[in-house]
N, C-alpha and C positions, 0 to 999 in steps of 0.2 A: 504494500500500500504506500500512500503517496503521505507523506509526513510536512507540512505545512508549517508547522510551531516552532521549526527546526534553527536555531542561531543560526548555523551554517548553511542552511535554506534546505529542498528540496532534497530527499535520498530517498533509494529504491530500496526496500527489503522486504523479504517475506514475514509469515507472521513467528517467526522465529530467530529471526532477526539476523537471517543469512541475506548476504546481499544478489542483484542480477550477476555481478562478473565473478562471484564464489561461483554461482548455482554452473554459470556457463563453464567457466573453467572444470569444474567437478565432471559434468557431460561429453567436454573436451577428451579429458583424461581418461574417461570410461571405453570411450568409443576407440580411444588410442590404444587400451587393453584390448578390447573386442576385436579389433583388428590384427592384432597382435596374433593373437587365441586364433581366428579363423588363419591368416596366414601359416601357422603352425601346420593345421588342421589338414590343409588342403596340402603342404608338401608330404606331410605323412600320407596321407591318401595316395600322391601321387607316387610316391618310397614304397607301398604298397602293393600296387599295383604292375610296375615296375619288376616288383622282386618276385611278384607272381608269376608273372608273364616270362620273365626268365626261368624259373622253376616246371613251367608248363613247358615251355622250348625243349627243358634238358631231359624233362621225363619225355616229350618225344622222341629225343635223339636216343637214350638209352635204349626204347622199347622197339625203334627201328632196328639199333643196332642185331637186337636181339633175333629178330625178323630175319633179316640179314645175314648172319651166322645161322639160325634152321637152314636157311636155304640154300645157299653156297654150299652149305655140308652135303645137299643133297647132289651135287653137283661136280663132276672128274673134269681133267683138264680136258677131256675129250670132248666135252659138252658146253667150251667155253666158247665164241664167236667172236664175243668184242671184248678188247683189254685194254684200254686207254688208262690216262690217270686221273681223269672225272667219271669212265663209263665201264661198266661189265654189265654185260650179258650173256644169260647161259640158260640152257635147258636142263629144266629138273622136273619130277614129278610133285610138284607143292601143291597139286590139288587133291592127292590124295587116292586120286581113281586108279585102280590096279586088280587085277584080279586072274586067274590061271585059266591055262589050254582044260578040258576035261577032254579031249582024246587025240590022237594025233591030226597031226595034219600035214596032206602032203604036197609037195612041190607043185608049182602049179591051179594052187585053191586061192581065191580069194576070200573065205569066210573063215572065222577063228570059232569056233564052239568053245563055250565060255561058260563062270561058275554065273558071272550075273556082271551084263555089258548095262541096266540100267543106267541112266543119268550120263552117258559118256556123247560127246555132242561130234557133229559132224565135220569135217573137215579137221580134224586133229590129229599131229603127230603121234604115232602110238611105237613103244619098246617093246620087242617081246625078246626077252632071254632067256636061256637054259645051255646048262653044260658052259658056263663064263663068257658065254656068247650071246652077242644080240643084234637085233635086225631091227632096221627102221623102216614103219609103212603110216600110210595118213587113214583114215578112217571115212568112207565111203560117203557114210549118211549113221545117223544116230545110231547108238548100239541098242540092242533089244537083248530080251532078258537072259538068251542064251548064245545071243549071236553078235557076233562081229563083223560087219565088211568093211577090206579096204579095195582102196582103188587099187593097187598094183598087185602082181598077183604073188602068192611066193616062192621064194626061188629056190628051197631046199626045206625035206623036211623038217617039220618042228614036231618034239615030243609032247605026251598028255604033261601037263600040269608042269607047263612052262610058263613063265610072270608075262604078265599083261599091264602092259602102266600106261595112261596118257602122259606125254612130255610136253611139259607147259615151257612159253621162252618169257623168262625173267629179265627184265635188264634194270641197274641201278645206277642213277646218274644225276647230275647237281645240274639246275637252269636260273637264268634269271626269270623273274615274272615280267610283268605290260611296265612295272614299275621300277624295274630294275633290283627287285630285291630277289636275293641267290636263296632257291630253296631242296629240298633233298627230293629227290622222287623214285618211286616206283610203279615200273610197269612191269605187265602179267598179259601175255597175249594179247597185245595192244593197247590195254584199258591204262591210263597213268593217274596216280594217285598222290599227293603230296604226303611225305613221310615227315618233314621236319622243315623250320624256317619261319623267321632270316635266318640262315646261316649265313657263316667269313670262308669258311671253306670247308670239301669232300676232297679231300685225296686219297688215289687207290693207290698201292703200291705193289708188287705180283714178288714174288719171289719162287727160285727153283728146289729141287729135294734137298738140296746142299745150303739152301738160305740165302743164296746168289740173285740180286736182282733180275729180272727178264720181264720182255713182251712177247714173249713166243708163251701163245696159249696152248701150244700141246705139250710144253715142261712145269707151266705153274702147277706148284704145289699146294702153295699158302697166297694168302692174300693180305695187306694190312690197311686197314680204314682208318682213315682221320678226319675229325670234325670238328670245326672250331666256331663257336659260337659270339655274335656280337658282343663287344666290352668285356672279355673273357682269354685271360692268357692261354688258361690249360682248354688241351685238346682230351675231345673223346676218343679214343684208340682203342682197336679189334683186332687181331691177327686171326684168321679164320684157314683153316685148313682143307683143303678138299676131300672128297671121297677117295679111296684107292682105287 
């Protein structure tokens, strides 16, 4: 209120006898906390989220890696195509479909009498081995519950209850995206799938039985993966050994 009687004339204060530039000052001060408090607020948030998003990155790279090592293992030098130092590719059976001859078959047949060719799809590379030996044929048209056809016919006989496997082509290999950010991918009979990313880098490295570097894919042995993630010194590292 407004004080009239005053010697000193006119003065502003509440009815407690705080003045306008305490009260303002006081509001000043508050809001300079409040601010304070939310600035805090919001870098932690963003320290947060940050350390998550790294945390999610590396459990992808792990569970790739993991993915990566199944598969290779399922895979000999002989089954290798591409060996670059961003790209391999190779044929393995990683889908699992497999199953045996139930009676002979002889040179010259195109159909495989089988325990159970369900679910096996057309146009697919198929192994059949017996006795450490094995032949490659494509698969005609879908398999059916006791049969198999391929296109070419065979060229020697095959025993009963020789292995049956579709051979799936794997390849694992680093790209940038529309944005330029480098991510890990995998593909599986053409379909490509993002495995990890941003990544800094994928490098393949081959080595021979002796541990001798090589790009000759019919002496790799082993294989060794590295991955290095943005703001991140240490690298993820795999040494993966092939099938014999």
């Amino acid at each position: 209120m407004v004080e009239y009687n005053s010697p000193r004339g006119p003065q502003l204060t509440d009815p407690k006898g705080f003045s306008l530039v305490e009260v303002i000052a006081a509001m000043a001060a508050g809001l300079v906390v409040v601010g304070a408090a939310l600035q805090a607020l919001f870098y932690f948030q963003r320290e947060f989220a940050r350390q998550h998003e790294w945390m999610v990155q590396q459990q992808d790279v792990r569970l790739g890696l993991e993915l990566f090592e199944l598969e290779l293992r399922l895979a000999s030098s002989k089954s290798l195509s591409v060996v670059l130092p961003d790209v391999v590719e190779f044929t393995a059976n990683v889908s699992g479909l497999m199953t045996n001859t139930t009676g002979p078959i002889a040179a010259g047949q195109t159909t495989l009498t089988v325990e159970d060719g369900r679910g096996w799809p057309d146009n697919k590379p198929v192994s059949v081995c017996w006795n450490n030996q094995c032949e490659q044929f494509i698969l005609a048209r879908a398999g059916q519950r006791n049969l198999l056809t391929l296109v070419q016919a065979v060229t020697r006989s095959i025993p009963s209850g020789a292995l049956v496997m579709v051979m799936n082509r794997v390849r694992y290999y680093s790209r940038p995206d529309e944005r330029g950010i480098l991510r890990w991918l995998r593909q599986i009979d053409g379909g490509a799938s993002v495995i990890a990313g941003p990544i800094t880098q994928f490098t393949l490295r081959y080595q021979d039985a002796r541990g001798r570097p090589t790009m000759n894919p019919e002496v790799v042995h082993s294989v060794v993966v590295e991955i290095a993630l943005p703001g991140r010194a240490a690298k993820e590292t795999r040494q993966v050994s092939l099938r014999t």
